[in-house]
C-alpha positions in Angstrom: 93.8 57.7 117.0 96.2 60.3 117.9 99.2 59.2 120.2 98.0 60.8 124.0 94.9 58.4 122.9 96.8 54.9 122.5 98.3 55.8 125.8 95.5 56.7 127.8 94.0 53.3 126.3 97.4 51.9 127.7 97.2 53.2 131.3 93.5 53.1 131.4 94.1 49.1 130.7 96.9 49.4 133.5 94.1 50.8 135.7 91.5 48.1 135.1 94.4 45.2 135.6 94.9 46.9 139.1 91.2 46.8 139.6 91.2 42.9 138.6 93.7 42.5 140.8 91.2 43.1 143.7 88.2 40.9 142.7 86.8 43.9 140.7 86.0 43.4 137.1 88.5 45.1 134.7 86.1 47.4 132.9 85.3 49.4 136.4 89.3 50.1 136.3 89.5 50.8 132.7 86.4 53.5 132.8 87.7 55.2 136.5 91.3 54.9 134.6 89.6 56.9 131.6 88.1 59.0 133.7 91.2 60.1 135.2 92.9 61.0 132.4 90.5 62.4 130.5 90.6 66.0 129.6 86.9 66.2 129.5 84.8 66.9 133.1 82.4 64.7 131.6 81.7 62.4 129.2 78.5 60.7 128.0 78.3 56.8 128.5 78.2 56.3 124.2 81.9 58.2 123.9 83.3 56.2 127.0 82.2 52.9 125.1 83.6 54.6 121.8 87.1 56.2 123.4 87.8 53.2 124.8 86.7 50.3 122.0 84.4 48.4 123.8 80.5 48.0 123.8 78.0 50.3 125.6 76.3 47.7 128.0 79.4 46.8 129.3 80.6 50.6 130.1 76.9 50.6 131.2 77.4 48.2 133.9 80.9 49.4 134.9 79.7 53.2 135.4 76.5 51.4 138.1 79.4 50.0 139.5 81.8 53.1 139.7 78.7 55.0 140.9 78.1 52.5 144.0 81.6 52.4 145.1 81.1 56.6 145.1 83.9 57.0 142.3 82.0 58.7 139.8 78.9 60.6 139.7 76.2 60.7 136.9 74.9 64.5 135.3 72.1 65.4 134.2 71.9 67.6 131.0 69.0 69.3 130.1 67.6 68.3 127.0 69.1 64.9 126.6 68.5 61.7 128.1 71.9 60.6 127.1 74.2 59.4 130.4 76.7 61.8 131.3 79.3 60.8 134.0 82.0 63.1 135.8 84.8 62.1 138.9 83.1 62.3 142.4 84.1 65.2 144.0 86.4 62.8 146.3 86.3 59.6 144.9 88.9 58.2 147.0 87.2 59.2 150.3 83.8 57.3 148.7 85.8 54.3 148.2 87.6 54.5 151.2 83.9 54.6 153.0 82.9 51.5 151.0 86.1 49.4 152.1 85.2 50.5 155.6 81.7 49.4 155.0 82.5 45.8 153.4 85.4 45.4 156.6 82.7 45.8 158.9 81.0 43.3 157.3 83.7 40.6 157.6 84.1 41.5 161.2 80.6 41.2 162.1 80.4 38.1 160.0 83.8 36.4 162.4 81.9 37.5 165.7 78.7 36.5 165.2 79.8 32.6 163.7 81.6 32.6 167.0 78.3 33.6 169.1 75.6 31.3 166.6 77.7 28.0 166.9 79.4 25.5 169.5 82.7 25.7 170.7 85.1 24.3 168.3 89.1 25.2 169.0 90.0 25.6 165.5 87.3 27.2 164.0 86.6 29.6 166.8 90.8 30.2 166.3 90.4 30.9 162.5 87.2 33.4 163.5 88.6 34.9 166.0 92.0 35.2 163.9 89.7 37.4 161.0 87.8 39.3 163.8 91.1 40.6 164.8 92.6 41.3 161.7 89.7 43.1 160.3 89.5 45.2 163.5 92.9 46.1 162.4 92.3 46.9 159.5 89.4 49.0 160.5 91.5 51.2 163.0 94.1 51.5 160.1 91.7 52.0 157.8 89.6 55.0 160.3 93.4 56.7 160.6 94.3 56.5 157.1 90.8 58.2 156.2 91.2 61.1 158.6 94.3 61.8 157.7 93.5 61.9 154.0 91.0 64.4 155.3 93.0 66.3 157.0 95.7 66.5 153.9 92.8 67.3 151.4 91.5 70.4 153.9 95.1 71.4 153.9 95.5 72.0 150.4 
């Protein structure tokens, strides 16, 4: 292993401790982290499990997972039925789009407790407490996506 290798494995494992950090498993942040750094456009799902030490089936379920959350993207070659994967065009945008989705979620969630149940003071407080923060969040979250746009257009 030459030395840009060890510290790609290094940041890549920074990456995936972020990602943990968030309720995401660590191999999702170790492939994107790989990914990043990679000097390849894409890679085929055998060398991602080989570059970075671990087994297939669990680069396997990582990359599903990458793909969902719109971070990476899965090519086709022609004449292969190997599992090449490449960066999204705009990963952060796709991942931006999925927070806003799962946010909505938690909002909708807070206001319709509050309309299915009976009064009750401190649980329609706590609801109506994570309605409002998530509404928040959502309008911060709408502002911080168009202006990403907007820088991304502008370069």
């Amino acid at each position: 292993m030459n030395p840009d290798d060890a510290a790609r494995r290094q940041l890549a494992e920074q990456m995936g401790l972020a990602f943990e950090a968030f309720g995401t498993p660590r191999m999702a942040g170790r492939v994107l982290g790989w990914m990043l750094l990679a000097e390849e456009d894409e890679i085929a799902l055998e060398e991602l499990a080989r570059q970075l030490g671990v087994s297939k089936a669990s680069v396997s379920h990582a990359t599903r997972l990458l793909e969902q959350m719109g971070a990476l993207r899965r090519v086709a070659r022609p004449g292969t039925r190997q599992a090449f994967y490449a960066l999204a065009e705009d990963p952060w945008s796709a991942m931006l789009a999925v927070e806003e989705r799962v946010s909505r979620g938690f909002a909708r969630f807070a206001r319709e407790a509050r309309a299915a149940l009976a009064s009750h003071p401190r649980r329609d407080a706590r609801l109506a407490e994570m309605e409002a923060a998530f509404a928040l969040y959502l309008e911060l979250l709408s502002t911080f996506a168009r202006r990403w746009k907007a820088r991304k257009e502008a370069s």
